[in-house]
N, C-alpha and C positions, 0 to 999 in steps of 0.2 A: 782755524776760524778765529776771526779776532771778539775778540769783549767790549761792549759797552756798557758802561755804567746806567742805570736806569735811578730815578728820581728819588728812590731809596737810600742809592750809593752802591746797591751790591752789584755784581756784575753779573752780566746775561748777555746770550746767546746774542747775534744780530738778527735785529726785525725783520718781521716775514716781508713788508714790504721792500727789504732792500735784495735785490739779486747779487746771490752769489758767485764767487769768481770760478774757472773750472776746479783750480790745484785745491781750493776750499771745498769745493763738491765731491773731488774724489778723497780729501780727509774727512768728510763724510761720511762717504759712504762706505770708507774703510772701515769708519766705528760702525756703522751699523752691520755691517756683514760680520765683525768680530765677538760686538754681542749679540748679535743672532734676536730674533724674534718670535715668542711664540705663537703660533698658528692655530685658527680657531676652531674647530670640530663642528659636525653636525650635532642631532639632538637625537637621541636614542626614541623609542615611544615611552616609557618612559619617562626620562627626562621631558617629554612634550608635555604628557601628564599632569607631573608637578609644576610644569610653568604657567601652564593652562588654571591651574587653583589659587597660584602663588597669587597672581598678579590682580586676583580680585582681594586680595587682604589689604589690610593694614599695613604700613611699615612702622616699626618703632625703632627710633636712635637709641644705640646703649652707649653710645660714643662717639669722640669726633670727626674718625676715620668713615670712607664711605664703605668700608666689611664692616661699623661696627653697627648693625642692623641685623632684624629678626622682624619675623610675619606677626601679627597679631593674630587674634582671634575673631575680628568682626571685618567688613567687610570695608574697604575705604569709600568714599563718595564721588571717586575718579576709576570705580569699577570696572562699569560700561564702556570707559573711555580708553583703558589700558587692555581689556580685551578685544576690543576691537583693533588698536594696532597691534598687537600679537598677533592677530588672526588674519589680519592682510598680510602682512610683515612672511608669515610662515606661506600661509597659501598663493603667492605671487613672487619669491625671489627679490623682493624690492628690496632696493639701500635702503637704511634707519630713514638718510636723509632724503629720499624718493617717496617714502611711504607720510613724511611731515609734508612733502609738498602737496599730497592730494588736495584737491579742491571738494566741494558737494557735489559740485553740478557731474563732477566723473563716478561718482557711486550712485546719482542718487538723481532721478527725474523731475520735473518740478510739482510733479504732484505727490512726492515721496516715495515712489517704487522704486525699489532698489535694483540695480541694473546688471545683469550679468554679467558685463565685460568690463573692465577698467583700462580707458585707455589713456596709455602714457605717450605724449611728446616730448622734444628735444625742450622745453621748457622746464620740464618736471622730471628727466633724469640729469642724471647724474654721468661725467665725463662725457664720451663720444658715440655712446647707445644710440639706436637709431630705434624711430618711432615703434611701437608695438604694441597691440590687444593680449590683456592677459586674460583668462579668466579668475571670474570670483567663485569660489568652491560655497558650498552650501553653508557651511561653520564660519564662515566671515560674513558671508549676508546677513546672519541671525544676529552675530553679534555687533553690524553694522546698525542693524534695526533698531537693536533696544537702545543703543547710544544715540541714535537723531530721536527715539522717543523720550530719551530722559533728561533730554534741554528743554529748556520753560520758552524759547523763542525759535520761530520758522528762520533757516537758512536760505541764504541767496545763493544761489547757481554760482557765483565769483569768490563764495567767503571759503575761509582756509575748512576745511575738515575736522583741522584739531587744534586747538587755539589755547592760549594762555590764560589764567583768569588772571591778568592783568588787560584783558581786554575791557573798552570803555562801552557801559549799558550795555552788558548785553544781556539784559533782565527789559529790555526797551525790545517794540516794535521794530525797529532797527539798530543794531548793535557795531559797533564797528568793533569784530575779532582781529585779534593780532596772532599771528600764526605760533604756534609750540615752537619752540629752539628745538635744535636738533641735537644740538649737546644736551640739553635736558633729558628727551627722552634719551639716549645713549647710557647716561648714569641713573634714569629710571632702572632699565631693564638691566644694568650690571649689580644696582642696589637690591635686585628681585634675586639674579644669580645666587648674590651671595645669600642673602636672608632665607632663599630654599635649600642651599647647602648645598648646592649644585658646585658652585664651586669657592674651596676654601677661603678663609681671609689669606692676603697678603699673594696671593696669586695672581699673573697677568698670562692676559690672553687665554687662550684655549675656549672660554664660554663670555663670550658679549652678545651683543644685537647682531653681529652679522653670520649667529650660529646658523639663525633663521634662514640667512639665503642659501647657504650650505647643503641644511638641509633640506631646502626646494630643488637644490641641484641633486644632492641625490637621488629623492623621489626621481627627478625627471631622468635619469640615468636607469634605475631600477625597470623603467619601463620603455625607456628606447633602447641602451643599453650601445647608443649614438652620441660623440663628444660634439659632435656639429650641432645635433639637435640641442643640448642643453646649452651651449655657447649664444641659440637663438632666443631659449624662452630667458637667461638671464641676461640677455643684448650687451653681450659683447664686442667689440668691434672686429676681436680677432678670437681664434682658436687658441694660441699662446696666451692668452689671461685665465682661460676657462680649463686649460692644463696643471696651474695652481689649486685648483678645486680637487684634483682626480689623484694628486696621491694618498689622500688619507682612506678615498673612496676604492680606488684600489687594491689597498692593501688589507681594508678590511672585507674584500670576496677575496685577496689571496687569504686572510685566515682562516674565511670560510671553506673554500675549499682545502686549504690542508685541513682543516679540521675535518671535513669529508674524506679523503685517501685516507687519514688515519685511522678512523670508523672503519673503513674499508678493509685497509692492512689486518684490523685486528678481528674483526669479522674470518677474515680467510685463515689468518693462524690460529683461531679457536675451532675453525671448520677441520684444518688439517692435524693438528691438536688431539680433535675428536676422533677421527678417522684412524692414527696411530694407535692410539688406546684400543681401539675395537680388535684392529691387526694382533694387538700382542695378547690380548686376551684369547685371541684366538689359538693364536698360536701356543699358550699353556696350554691351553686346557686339554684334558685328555678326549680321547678320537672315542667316541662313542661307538660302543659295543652293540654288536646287531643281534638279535634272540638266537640262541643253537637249536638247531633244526635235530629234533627229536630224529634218533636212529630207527625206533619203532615203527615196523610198517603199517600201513593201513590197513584194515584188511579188505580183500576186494570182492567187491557185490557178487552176488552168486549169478552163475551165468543161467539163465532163462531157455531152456528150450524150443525152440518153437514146436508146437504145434502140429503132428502130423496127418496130411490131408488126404485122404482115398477119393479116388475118383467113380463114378457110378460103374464105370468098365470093372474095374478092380472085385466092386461088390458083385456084381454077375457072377466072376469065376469063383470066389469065395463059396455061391451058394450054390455052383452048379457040383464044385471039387466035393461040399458036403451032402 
């Protein structure tokens, strides 16, 4: 890949707008296969937990790296607004940059009833997704609510969802919002990782923004337990994308189940264990002695005579003989 000098003098990379040639594409993508990538995980409950509290704090800078950050103790003034894409972000599978594109008019009626479905077009995702209604789970609505309550102006059906405060009047009847960067929030929610301690300074990958679609893909595996189905709720174009997703998911029901056979194994060797033990106990012990039957005889009931009966014939000759 060739160098060009940029206005500074140092040398960089060729600009994104220039297309690469193939032989430079595959020394590309040699270095990337060489240094390898790490790969982002889902989010434990747990780790949902703590991300869930984090994100309504404060951040404070101890430094001028973006690890050198820690939570406050009071509550920031962008609360409502960072809970709220948490709470889509986790309960719909959306990209960082799917979930900045929402509009009002898709959460949100014009009279303000928050709407139970959110539907996304070829507009508002991201690569070659094809249109699809997601639902909106109970804990995104709520925290949908209190963010359209805690703006001092009514939203238009066309304006961005989440917007910059560099937008112009928007303390006015009509504001003209300018939509959140999407890199913004990305290194919001990496500056929350780290400041929860979720994941160390100086570490890449493994816990960013796209934990969250992760972990929507597992949810939705947990209960299909179908790779076609969760290919359709994160609109995929193919099954080979949503194959990326399935070995971390995987392997941890294969620990679970070894960690079941082995519960198992040792169950039956403690059962067999037990079983052994009783055998050889048995087998000491001495054979129990039955009572000796007294030689002494009993002695036996006196025998009863019966009775003997004369008939009135009998007494006739008795009294005639005397």
């Amino acid at each position: 890949m060739t160098d060009i000098k940029n206005d500074s003098g140092k040398k960089s990379s060729k600009l994104k707008s220039q297309k690469l040639t193939p032989a430079e594409k595959l020394v590309r993508n040699a270095k990337r296969a060489k240094k390898g990538r790490a790969k982002t995980k889902y989010l434990e409950d747990t780790e949902i937990d703590t991300m869930r509290k984090a994100v309504r704090l404060q951040l404070v800078k101890t430094g001028p790296k973006i690890h050198d950050v820690k939570l406050g103790k009071t509550e920031c003034k962008h609360a409502n607004r960072n809970s709220c894409m948490f709470e889509i972000a986790l309960g719909t599978g959306l990209r960082i940059a799917e979930v900045n594109s929402i509009d009002y008019g898709q959460v949100a009626t014009v009279h303000g009833k928050i709407r139970d479905q959110l539907e996304m077009d070829r507009e508002h995702l991201k690569g070659r997704s094809d249109d699809r209604v997601l639902a909106i789970t109970s804990t995104a609505k709520e925290a949908i609510a209190r963010y359209i309550k805690d703006q001092d102006f009514a939203f238009k059906q066309s304006d961005p969802l989440f917007f910059s405060d560099r937008s112009v009047g928007k303390l006015t009847d009509a504001p003209q919002l300018l939509r959140f960067k999407t890199s913004g929030m990305m290194n919001l929610y990496r500056s929350y990782f780290y400041a929860s301690g979720l994941k160390p300074p100086g570490q890449k990958g493994i816990y960013s923004s796209h934990c969250f679609r992760k972990t929507y893909a597992k949810e939705v595996w947990d209960i299909t337990k179908d790779i076609n189905k969760v290919s359709h709720m994160l609109g995929h174009h193919s099954v080979k994308a949503t194959q990326a997703y399935m070995p971390v998911i995987l392997q941890t029901e294969k620990d679970a189940l070894a960690h079941e056979m082995d519960k198992r194994r040792r169950e039956r060797e403690t059962a067999a264990a037990a079983a052994a033990k009783s055998t050889a106990v048995a087998a000491v012990a001495p054979p129990e002695t039955l009572p000796r039957k007294s030689k002494r005889k009993k002695p036996e009931p006196p025998v009863v005579q019966p009775a003997r009966v004369i008939s009135p014939i009998m007494k006739r000759k008795k009294r005639r003989v005397s």
